[in-house]
C-alpha positions as a Markdown table, in Angstrom:
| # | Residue | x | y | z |
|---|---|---|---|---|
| 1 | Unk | 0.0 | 0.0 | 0.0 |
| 2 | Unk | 1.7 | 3.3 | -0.8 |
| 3 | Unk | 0.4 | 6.4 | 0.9 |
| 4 | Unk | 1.2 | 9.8 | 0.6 |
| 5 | Unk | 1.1 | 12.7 | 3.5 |
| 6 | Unk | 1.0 | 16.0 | 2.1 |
| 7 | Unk | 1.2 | 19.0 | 4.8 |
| 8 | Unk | 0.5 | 22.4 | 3.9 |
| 9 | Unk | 1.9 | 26.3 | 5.1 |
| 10 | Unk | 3.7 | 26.3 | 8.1 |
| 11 | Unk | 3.7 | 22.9 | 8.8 |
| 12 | Unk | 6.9 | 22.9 | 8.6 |
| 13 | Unk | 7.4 | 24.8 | 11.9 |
| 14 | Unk | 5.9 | 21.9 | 13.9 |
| 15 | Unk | 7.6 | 21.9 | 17.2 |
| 16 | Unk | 8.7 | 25.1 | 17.4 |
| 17 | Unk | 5.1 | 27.2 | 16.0 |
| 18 | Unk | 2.6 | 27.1 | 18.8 |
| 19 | Unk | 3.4 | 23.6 | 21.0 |
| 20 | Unk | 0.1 | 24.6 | 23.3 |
| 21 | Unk | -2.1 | 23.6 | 19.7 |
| 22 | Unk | 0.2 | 21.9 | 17.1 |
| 23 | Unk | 2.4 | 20.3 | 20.1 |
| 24 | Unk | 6.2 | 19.9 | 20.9 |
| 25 | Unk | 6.9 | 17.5 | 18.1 |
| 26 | Unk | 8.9 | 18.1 | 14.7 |
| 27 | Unk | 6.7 | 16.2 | 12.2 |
| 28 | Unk | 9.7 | 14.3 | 10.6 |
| 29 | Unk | 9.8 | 13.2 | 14.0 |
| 30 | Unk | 6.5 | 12.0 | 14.1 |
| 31 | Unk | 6.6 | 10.5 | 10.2 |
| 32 | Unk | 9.8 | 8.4 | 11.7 |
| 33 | Unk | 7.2 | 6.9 | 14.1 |
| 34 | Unk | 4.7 | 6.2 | 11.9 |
| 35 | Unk | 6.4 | 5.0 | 9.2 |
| 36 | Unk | 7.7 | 1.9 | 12.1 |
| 37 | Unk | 4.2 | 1.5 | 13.5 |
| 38 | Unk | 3.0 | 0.8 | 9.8 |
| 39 | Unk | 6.2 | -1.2 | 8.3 |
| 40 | Unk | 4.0 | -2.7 | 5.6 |
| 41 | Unk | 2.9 | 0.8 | 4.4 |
| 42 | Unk | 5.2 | 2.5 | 1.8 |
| 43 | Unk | 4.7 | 5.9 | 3.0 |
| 44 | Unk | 5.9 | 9.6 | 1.1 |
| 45 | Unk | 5.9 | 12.8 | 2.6 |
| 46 | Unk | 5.8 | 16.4 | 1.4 |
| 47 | Unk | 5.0 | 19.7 | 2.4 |
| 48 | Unk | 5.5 | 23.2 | 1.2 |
| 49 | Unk | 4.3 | 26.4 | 1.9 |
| 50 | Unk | 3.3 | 27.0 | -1.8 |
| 51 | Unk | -0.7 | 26.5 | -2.8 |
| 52 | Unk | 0.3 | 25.9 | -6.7 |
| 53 | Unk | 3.2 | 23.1 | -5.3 |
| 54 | Unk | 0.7 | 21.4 | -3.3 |
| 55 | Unk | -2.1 | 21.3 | -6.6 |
| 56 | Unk | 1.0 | 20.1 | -8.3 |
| 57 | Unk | 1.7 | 17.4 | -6.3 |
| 58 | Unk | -1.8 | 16.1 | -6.0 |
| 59 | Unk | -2.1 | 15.7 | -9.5 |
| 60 | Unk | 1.4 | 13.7 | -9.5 |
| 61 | Unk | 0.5 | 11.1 | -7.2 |
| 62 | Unk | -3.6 | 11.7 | -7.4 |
| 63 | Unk | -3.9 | 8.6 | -10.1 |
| 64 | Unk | -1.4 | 5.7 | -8.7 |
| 65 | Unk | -0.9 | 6.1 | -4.9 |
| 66 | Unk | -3.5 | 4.2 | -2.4 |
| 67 | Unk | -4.3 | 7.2 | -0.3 |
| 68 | Unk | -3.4 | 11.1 | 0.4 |
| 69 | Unk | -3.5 | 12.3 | 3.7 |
| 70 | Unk | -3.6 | 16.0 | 3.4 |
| 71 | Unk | -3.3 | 18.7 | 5.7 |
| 72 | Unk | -3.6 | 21.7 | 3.7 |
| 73 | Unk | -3.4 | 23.6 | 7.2 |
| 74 | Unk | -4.5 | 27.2 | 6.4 |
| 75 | Unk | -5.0 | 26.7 | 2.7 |
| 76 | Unk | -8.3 | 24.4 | 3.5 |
| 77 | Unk | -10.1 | 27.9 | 4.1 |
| 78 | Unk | -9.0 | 29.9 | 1.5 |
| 79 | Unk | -8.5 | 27.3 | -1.6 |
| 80 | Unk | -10.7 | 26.1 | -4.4 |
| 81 | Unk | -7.8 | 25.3 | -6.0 |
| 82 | Unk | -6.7 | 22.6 | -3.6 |
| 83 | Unk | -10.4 | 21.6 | -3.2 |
| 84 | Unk | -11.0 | 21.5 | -7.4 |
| 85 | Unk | -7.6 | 19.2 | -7.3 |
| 86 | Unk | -9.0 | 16.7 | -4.7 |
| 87 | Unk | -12.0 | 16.5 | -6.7 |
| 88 | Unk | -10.5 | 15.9 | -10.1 |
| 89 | Unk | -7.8 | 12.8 | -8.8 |
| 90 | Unk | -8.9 | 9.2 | -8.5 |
| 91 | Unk | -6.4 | 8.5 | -4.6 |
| 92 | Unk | -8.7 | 8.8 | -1.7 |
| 93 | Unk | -7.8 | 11.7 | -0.1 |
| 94 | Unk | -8.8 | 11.9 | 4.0 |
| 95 | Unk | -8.6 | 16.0 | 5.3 |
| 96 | Unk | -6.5 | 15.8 | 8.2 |
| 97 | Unk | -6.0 | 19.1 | 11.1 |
| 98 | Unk | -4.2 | 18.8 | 14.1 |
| 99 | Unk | -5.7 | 20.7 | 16.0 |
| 100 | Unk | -10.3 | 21.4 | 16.2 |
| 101 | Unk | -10.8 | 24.0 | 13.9 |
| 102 | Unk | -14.5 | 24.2 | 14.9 |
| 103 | Unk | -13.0 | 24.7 | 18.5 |
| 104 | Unk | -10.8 | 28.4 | 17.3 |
| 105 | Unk | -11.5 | 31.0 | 14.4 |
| 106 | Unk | -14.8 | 30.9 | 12.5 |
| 107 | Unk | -12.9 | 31.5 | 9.3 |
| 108 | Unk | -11.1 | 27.7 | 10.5 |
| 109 | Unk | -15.1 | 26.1 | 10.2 |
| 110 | Unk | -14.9 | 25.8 | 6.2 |
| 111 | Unk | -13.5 | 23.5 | 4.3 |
| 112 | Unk | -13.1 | 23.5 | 0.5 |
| 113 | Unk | -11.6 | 19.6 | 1.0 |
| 114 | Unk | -14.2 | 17.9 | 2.6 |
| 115 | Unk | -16.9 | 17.9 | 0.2 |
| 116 | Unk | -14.6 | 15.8 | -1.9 |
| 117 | Unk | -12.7 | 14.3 | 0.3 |
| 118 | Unk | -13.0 | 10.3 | 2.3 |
| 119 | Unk | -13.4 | 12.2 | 5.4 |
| 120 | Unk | -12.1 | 14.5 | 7.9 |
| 121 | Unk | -10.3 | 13.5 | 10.8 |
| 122 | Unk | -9.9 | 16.6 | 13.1 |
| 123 | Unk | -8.6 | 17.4 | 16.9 |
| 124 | Unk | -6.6 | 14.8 | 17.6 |
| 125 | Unk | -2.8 | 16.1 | 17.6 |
| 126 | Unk | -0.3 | 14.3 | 15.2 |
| 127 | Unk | -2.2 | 10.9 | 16.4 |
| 128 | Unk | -4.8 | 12.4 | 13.8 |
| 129 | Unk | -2.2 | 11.6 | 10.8 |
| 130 | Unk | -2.9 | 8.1 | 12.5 |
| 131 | Unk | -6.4 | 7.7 | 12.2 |
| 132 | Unk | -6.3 | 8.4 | 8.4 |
| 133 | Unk | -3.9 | 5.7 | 8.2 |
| 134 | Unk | -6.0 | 3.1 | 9.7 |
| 135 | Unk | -9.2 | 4.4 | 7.7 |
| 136 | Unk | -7.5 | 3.5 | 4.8 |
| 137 | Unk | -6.8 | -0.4 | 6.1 |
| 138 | Unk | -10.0 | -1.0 | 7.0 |
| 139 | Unk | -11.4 | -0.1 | 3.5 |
């Protein structure tokens, strides 16, 4: 099974941005972990700060990976771009956040993922990134 995590803008800061939401934890930290707990999974990871990157790279791997995990982090709110690309690939793709968003900004309550996406696994710390692995094992 090959799966692909894609993080979005200032995901990259993980550890350092925030630890009382997004934690004390870098996320290649965190990949290093899950990557052991799921051995038989052949797992990818990008991120980038740039909207057009990540429409880029969902269109590379949206037609031959098993599943996307995508945290498009602030971009979920603000692109249709992101949301058109989910909704013109074939992968699965299951919306991940680390923290609620229905818990902090209004702005944070809409998605343009989740109408196209698996589902939407949100509020549950890096352990979230988890739970989108397991929902796509027991497909």
């Amino acid at each position: 099974m090959k799966i692909i995590i894609i993080n979005g803008p200032n995901l990259n800061l993980l550890g350092k941005r925030e630890p009382e939401i997004y934690g004390a934890h870098s996320f290649d930290d965190y990949f290093e972990s899950l990557q052991h707990m799921y051995s038989t999974i052949d797992f990818s990871y990008f991120q980038s700060n740039i909207e057009g990157e990540i429409i880029d790279k969902l269109h590379e791997v949206g037609f031959n990976y098993d599943g996307i995990i995508l945290n498009a982090a602030a971009y979920t709110h603000t692109s249709v771009g992101i949301g058109d690309a989910v909704k013109g690939i074939e992968t699965p793709v299951v919306e991940v956040h680390i923290s609620n968003v229905h818990a902090r900004e209004e702005f944070r309550h809409q998605s343009f993922i989740a109408a196209n996406a698996k589902g939407v696994i949100v509020g549950f710390g890096l352990k979230s990134y988890e739970l989108a692995v397991q929902s796509f094992l027991e497909l």
